[in-house]
N, CA, C and O of each residue as an XYZ file, in Angstrom:
340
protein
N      85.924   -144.244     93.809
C      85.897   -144.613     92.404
C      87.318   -144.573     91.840
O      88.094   -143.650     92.091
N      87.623   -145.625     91.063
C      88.314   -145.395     90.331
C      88.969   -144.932     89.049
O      88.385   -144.932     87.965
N      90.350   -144.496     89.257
C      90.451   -143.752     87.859
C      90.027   -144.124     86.574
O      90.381   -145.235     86.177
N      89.362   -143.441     85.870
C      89.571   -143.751     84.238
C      90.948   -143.884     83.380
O      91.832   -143.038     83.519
N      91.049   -144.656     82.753
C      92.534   -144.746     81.953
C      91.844   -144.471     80.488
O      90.790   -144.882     80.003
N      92.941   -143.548     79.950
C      92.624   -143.295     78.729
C      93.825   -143.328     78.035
O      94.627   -142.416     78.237
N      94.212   -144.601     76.911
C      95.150   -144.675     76.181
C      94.968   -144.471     74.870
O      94.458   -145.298     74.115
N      95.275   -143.636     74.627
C      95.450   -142.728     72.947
C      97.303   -143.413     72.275
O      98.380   -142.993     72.699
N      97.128   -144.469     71.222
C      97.681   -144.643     70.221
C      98.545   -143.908     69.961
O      97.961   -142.859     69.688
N      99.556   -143.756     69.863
C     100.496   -143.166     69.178
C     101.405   -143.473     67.567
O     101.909   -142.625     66.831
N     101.376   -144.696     67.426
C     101.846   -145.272     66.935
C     101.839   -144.687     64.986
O     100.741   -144.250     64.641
N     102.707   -144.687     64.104
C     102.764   -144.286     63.236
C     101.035   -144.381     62.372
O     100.382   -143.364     62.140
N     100.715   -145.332     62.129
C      99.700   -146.071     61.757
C      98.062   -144.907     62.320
O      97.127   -144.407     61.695
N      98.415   -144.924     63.540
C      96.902   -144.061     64.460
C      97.578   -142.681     63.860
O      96.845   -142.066     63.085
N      98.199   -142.409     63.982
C      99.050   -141.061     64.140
C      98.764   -140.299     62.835
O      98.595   -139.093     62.653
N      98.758   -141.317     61.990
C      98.809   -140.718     60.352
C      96.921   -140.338     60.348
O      96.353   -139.282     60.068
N      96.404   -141.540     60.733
C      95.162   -141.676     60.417
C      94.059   -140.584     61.269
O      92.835   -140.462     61.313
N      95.209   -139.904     61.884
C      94.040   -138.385     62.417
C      94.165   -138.325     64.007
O      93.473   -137.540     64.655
N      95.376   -139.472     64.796
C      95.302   -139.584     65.688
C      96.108   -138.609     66.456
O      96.243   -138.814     67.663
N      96.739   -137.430     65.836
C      97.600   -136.496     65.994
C      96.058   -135.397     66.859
O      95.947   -134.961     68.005
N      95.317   -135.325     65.888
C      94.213   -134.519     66.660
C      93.552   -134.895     68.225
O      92.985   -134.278     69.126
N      94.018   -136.366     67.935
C      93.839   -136.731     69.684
C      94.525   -135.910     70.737
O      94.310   -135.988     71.947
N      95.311   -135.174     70.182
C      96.550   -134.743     71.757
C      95.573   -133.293     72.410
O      95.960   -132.815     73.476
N      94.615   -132.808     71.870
C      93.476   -132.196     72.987
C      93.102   -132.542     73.705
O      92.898   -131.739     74.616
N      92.756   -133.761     73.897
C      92.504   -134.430     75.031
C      93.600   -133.939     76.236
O      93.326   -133.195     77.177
N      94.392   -134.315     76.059
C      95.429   -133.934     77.505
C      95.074   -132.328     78.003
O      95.426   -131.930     79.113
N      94.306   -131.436     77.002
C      94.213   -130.306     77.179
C      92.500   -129.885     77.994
O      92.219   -129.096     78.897
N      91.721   -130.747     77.240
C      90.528   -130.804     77.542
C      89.788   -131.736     78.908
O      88.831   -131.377     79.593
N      90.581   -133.015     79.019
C      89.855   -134.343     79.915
C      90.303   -133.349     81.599
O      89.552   -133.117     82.546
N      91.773   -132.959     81.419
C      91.726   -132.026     82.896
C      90.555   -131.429     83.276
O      89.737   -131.846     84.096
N      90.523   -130.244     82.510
C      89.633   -129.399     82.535
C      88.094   -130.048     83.337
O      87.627   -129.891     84.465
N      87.648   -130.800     82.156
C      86.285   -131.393     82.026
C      86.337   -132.294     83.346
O      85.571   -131.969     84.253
N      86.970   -133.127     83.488
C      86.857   -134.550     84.681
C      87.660   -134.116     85.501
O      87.426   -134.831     86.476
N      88.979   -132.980     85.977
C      89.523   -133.312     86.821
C      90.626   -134.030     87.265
O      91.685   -134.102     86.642
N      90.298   -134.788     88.782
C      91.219   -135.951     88.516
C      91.091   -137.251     88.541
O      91.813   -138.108     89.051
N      89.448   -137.390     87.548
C      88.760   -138.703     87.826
C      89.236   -139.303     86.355
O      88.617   -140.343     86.128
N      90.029   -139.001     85.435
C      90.395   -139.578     84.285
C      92.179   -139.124     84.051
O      92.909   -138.135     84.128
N      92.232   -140.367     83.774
C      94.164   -140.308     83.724
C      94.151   -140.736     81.268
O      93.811   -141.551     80.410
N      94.843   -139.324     81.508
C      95.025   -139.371     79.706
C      96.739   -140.478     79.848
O      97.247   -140.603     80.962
N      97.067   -140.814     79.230
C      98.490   -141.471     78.639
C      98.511   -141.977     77.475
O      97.620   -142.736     77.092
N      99.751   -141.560     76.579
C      99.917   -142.131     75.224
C     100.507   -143.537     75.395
O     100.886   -144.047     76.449
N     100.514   -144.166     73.943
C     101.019   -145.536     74.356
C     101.851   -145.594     72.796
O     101.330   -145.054     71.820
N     102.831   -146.115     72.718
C     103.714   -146.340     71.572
C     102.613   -146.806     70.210
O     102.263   -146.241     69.174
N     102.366   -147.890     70.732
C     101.516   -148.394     69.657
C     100.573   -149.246     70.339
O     101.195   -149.903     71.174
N      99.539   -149.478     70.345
C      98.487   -150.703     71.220
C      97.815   -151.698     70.611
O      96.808   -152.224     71.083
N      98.692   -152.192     68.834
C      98.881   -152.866     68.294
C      97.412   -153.563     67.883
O      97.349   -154.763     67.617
N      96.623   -152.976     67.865
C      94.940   -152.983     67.321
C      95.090   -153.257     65.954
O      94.546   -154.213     65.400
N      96.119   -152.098     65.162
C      95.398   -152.041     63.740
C      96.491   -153.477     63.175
O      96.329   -154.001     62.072
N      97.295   -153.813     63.919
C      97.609   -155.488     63.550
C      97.479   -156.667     63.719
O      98.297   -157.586     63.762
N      95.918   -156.604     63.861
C      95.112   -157.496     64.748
C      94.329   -158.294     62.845
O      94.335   -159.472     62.488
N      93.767   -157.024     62.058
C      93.541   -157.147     61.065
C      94.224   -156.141     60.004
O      93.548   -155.175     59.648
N      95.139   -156.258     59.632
C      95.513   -155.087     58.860
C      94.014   -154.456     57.495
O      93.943   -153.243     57.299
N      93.204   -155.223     56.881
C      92.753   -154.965     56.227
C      91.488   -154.405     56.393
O      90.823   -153.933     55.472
N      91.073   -154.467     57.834
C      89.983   -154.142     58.511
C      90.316   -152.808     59.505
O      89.547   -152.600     60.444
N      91.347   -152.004     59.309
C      92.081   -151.214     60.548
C      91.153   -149.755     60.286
O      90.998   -148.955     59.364
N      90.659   -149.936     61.661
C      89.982   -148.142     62.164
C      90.973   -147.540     62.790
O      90.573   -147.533     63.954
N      91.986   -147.041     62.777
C      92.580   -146.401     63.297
C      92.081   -145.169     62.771
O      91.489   -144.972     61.710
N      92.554   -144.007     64.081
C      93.079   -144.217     65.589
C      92.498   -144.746     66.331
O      91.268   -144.754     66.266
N      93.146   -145.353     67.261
C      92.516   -146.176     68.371
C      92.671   -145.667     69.807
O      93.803   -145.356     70.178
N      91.608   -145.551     70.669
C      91.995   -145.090     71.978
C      91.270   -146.128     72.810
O      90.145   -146.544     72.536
N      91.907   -146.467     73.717
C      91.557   -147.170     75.014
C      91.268   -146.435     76.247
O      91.972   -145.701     76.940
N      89.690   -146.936     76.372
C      89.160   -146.190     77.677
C      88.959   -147.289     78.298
O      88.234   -148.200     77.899
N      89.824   -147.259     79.688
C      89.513   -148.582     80.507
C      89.973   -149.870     79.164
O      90.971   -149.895     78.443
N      88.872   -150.764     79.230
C      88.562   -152.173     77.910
C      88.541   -152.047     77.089
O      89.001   -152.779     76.213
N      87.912   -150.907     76.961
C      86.514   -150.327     75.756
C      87.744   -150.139     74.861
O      88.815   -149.911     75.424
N      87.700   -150.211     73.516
C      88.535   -150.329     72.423
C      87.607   -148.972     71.747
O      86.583   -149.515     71.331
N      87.493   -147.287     71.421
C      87.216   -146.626     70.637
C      87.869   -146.770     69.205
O      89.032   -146.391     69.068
N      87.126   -147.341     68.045
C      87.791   -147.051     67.112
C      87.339   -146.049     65.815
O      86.269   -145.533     65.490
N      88.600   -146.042     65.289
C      88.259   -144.503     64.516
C      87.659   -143.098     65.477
O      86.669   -142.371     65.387
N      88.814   -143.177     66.392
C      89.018   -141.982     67.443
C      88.615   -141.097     67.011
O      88.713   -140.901     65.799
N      87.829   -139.967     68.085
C      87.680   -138.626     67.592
C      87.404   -137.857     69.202
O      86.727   -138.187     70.175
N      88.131   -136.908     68.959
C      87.778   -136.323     70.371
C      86.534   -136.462     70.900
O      86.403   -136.738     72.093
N      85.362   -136.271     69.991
C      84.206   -136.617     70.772
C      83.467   -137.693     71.277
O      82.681   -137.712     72.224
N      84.008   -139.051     70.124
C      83.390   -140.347     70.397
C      84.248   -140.836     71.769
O      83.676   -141.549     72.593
N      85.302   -140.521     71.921
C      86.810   -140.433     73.418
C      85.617   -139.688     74.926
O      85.021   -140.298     75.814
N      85.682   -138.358     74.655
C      83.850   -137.656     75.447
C      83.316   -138.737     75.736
O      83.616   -139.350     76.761
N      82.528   -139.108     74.968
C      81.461   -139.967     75.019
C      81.179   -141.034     75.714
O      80.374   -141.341     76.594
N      82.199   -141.637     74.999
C      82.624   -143.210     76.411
C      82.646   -142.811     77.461
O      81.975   -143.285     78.378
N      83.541   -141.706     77.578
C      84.034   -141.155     79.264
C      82.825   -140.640     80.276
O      82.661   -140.905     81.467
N      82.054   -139.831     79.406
C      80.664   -139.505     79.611
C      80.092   -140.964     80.304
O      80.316   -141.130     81.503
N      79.557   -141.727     79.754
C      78.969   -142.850     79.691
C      79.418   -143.594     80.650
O      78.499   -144.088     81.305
N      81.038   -144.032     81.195
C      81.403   -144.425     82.435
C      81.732   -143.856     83.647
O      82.087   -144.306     84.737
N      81.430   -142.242     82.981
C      81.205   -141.882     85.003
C      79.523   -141.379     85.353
O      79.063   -140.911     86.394
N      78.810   -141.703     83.964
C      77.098   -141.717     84.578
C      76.640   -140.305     83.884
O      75.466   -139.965     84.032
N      77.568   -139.434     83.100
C      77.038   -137.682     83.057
C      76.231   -137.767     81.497
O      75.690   -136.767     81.026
């Protein structure tokens, strides 16, 4: 199987909007998965300028899957959901 990619937003925009609480993850996804999920930040992954007036930020990328309005647990969840637990 392959790895999970998990890209957590960094970008001023996610960052303000609560995406600072994302950085547990790097603390928690070890723990929980191991080494079946790879955490990495990304500068910006340019989502919330897709629509500025429509923007859920924070945004995290699992694999495709676009999470928006991030939260450590809805981030879980997906991850949950693509390795079957």
């Amino acid at each position: 199987m392959e790895k999970i990619s998990v890209k957590v937003c960094l970008g001023t925009t996610c960052f303000v909007m609560g995406g600072s609480n994302l950085q547990e993850l790097n603390d928690i996804i070890p723990r929980k998965y191991g080494d079946k999920v790879e955490v990495t930040g990304s500068n910006c992954l340019g989502l919330c300028s897709i629509n500025w007036e429509y923007s859920k930020a924070p945004y995290v990328k699992v694999d495709d899957e676009v999470v928006h309005e991030a939260t450590v647990e809805k981030v879980l969840s997906v991850i949950d959901k693509k390795l079957g637990i």
